[in-house]
C-alpha positions as CSV (number, residue, x, y, z in Angstrom):
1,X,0.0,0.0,0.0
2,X,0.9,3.8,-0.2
3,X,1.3,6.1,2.5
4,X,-2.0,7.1,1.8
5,X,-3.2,4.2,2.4
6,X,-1.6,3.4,5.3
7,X,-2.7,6.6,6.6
8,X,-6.4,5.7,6.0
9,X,-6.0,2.4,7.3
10,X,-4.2,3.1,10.5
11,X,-6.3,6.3,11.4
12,X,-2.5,8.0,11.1
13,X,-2.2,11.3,9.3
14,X,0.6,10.7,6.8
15,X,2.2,13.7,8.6
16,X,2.2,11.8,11.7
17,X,3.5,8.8,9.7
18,X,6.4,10.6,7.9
19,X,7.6,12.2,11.7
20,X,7.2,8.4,13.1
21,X,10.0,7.6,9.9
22,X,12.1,10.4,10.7
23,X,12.6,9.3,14.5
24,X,12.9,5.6,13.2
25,X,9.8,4.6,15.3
26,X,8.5,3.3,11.9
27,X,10.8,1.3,10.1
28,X,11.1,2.3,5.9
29,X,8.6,0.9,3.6
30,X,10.0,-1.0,0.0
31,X,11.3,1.9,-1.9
32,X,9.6,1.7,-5.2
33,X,10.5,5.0,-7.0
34,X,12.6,7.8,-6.0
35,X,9.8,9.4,-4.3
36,X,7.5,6.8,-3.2
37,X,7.2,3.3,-1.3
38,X,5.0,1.0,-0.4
39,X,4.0,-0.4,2.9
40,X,2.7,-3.4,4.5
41,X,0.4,-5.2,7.8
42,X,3.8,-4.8,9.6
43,X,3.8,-1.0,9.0
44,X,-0.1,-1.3,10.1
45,X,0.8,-3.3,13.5
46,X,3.7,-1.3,14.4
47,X,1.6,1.9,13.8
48,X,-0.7,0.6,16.5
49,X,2.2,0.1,18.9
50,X,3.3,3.3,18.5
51,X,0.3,5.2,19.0
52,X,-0.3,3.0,22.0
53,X,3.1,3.5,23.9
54,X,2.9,7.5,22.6
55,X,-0.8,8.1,23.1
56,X,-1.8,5.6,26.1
57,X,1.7,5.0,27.9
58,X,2.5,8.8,27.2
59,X,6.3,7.6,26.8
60,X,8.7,10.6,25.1
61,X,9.5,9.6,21.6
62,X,13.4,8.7,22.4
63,X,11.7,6.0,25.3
64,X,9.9,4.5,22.4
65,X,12.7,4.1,20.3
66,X,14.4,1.9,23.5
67,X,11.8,-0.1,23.6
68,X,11.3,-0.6,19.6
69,X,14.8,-1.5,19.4
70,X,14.5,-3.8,21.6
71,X,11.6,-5.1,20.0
72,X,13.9,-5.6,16.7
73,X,16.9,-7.0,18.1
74,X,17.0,-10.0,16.8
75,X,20.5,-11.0,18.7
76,X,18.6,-11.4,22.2
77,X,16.7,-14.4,23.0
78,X,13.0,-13.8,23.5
79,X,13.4,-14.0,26.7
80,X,16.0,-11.3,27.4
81,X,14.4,-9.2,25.1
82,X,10.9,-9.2,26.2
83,X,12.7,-8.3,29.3
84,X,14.4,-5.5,27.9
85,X,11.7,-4.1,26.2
86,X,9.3,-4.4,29.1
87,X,12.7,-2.4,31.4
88,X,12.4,0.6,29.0
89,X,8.6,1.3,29.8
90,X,7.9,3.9,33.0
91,X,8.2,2.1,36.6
92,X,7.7,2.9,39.7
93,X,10.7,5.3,42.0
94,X,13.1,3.3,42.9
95,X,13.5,2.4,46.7
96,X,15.1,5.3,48.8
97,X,17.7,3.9,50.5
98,X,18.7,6.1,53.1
99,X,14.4,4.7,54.7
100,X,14.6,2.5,57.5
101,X,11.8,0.3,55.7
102,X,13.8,-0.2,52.5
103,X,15.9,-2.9,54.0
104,X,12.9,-4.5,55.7
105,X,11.1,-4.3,52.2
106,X,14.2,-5.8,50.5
107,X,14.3,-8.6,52.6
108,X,10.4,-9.1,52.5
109,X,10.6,-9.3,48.5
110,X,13.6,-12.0,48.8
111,X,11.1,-14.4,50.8
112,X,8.3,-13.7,48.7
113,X,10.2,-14.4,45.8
114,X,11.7,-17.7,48.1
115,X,8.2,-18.5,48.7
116,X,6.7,-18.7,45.2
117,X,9.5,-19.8,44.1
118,X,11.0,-16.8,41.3
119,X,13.9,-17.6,40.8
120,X,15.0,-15.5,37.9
121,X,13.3,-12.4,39.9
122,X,15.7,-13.6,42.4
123,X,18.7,-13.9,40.3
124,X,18.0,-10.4,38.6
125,X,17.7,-8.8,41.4
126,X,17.7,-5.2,41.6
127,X,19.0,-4.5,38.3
128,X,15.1,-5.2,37.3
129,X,13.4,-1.7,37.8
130,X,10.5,-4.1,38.5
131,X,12.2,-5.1,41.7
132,X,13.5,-2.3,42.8
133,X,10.0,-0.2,42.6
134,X,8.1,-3.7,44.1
135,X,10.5,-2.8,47.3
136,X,9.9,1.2,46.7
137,X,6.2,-0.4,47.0
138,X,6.3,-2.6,50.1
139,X,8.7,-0.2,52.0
140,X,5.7,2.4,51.5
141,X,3.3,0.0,53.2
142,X,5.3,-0.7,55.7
143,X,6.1,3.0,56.5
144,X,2.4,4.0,56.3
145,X,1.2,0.3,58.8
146,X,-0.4,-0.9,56.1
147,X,-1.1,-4.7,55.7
148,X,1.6,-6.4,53.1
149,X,3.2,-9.4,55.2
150,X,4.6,-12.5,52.8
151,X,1.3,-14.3,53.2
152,X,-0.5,-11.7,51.9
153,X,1.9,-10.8,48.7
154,X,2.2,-14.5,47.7
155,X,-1.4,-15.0,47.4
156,X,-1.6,-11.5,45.0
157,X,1.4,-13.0,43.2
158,X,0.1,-16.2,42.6
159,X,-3.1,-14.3,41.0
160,X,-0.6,-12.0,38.7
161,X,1.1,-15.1,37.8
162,X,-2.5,-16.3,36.4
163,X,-2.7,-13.2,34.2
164,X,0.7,-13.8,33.0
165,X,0.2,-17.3,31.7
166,X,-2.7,-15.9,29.4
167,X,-0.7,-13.1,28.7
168,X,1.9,-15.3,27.0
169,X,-0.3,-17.7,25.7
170,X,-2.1,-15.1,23.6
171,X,1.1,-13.6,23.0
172,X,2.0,-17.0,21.6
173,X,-0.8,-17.1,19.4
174,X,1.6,-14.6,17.0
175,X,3.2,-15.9,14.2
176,X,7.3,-14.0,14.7
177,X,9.0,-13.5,18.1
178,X,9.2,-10.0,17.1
179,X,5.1,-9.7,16.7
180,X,5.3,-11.4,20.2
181,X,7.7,-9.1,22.1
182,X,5.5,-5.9,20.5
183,X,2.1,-8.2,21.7
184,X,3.7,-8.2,25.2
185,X,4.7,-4.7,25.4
186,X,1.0,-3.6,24.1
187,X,-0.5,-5.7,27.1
188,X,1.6,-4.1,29.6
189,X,0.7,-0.3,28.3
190,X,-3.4,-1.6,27.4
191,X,-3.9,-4.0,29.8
192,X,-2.5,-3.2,32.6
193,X,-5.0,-0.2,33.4
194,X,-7.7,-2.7,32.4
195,X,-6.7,-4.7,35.6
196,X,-6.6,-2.0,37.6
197,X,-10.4,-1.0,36.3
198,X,-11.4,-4.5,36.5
199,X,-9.9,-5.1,40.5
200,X,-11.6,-1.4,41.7
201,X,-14.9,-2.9,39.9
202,X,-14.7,-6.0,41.6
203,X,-14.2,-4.6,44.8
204,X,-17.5,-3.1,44.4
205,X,-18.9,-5.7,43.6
206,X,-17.8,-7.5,46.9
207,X,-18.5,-5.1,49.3
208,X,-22.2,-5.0,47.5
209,X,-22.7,-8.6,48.0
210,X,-21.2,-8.6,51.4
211,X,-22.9,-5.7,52.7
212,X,-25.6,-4.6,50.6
213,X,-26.5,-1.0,48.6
């Protein structure tokens, strides 16, 4: 297809589309004259992660490019570079360490992560931003007295670890490794506020059943 094209099929003004080129967000379409080239479904589907990680994420336009390139590199496993994709999106702060409750959050995490038995998380370590802002999270509760003993964040990881199965197994239902890394990294922009909306929901709907309107 033509830009135009493209354009009207991804809801894109070719404006858009030519800065998304420029900042190699997009990658080039087949050059078929000196001025003009043609596009594909893998312009289409990358046009939908970009407006997703600029639009929905709100991530700069150089964050984007980390996590596209990560996205292309073909040189990582699929592992390692899901991971490093999903490191380049926004986290949490990351634990202040001069607090009396980040060490007691630190060592909290390490038997959570002992108990469900994690043991990448706990090889990573806190060179995952995920880590670190899961401590930056627990040391919170703790400082505030809010509930968030081991008991407590095993059952809520044993729930996330739910999601994440069907998140990889629809991930998986993509044909390339590269359309699977960009599925994963769409989830955690889209999906993730969809859990959110779907956990405050269903809290209402507990507390309706338990004590009434």
């Amino acid at each position: 297809m033509r830009l135009s094209e493209l354009s009207e099929q991804s809801g894109v003004k070719t404006a858009t589309i030519k800065y998304y080129l420029r900042e190699g967000l997009l990658h080039p379409g087949h050059r078929v004259t000196a001025t003009q080239a043609e596009y594909d479904a893998s312009h289409l589907r990358r046009l939908r992660l970009v407006r997703a990680l600029i639009q929905v994420g709100r991530l700069p336009v150089a964050t984007a490019r980390e996590v596209l390139s990560h996205i292309d590199d073909e040189s990582l496993g699929r592992t390692i570079r899901l991971g490093a994709a999903l490191w380049s999106l926004p986290h949490g702060p990351d634990p202040d360490e001069e607090a009396p409750e980040t060490a007691v959050a630190r060592e909290a995490v390490e038997r959570l992560l002992d108990r469900i038995g994690w043991a990448t998380s706990q090889e990573i370590g806190s060179l995952s931003p995920t880590h670190r802002s899961l401590v930056s999270s627990v040391a919170t509760l703790i400082r505030l007295g809010y509930p968030c003993d081991v008991d407590y964040l095993a059952e809520q990881a044993r729930l996330m670890h739910q999601v994440a199965v069907q998140d990889l197994d629809m991930m998986e239902t993509h044909p390339t490794e590269s359309e699977q890394v960009e599925m994963a990294v769409a989830s955690a922009v889209l999906y993730e506020p969809l859990l959110m909306s779907l956990r405050r929901m269903a809290q209402e709907e507990e507390s309706a059943r338990r004590y009434g309107l």
